[in-house]
C-alpha angles and dihedrals in degrees: 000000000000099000118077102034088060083064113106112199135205102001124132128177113201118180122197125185127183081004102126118209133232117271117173114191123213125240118305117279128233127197125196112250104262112250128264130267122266120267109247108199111192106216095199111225115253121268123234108222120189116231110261111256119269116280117254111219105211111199097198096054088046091058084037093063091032086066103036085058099043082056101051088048094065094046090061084047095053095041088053098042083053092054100039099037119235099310114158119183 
């Protein structure tokens, strides 16, 4: 009576070492390019000037350069009457 229930049926062990197994990929996968970063645009803050100081008027350097003009002036004149003659139209 022993006998046939000691009887194991249909069962198989297999090791395998260093055998690699089958893999088979898929196709090759794209990605869209990411997007590109945001465009940060500074507005710089507005500066406070202060208004420029009044303007001094100074009399003698006015007649200074008055003079100095008016002589150069005649210098020109002579400087052209000497090169032209004494023509005067």
């Amino acid at each position: 009576m022993a006998g046939p229930a000691a009887q194991a049926g249909g069962v198989d062990l297999s090791i395998g070492i260093g055998i690699p197994g089958v893999v088979f990929g898929g196709p090759p996968v794209y990605y869209y390019p990411p997007p590109p970063p945001p465009r940060v645009v500074v507005v710089p803050e507005p500066v406070y000037v202060p208004p420029s100081p009044y303007y001094y008027y100074d009399e003698h350097a006015y007649k200074h350069a008055r003079k100095h003009w008016k002589k150069q002036q005649e210098r020109a004149w002579k400087g052209y009457r000497r090169a032209y003659g004494n023509e005067d139209d």
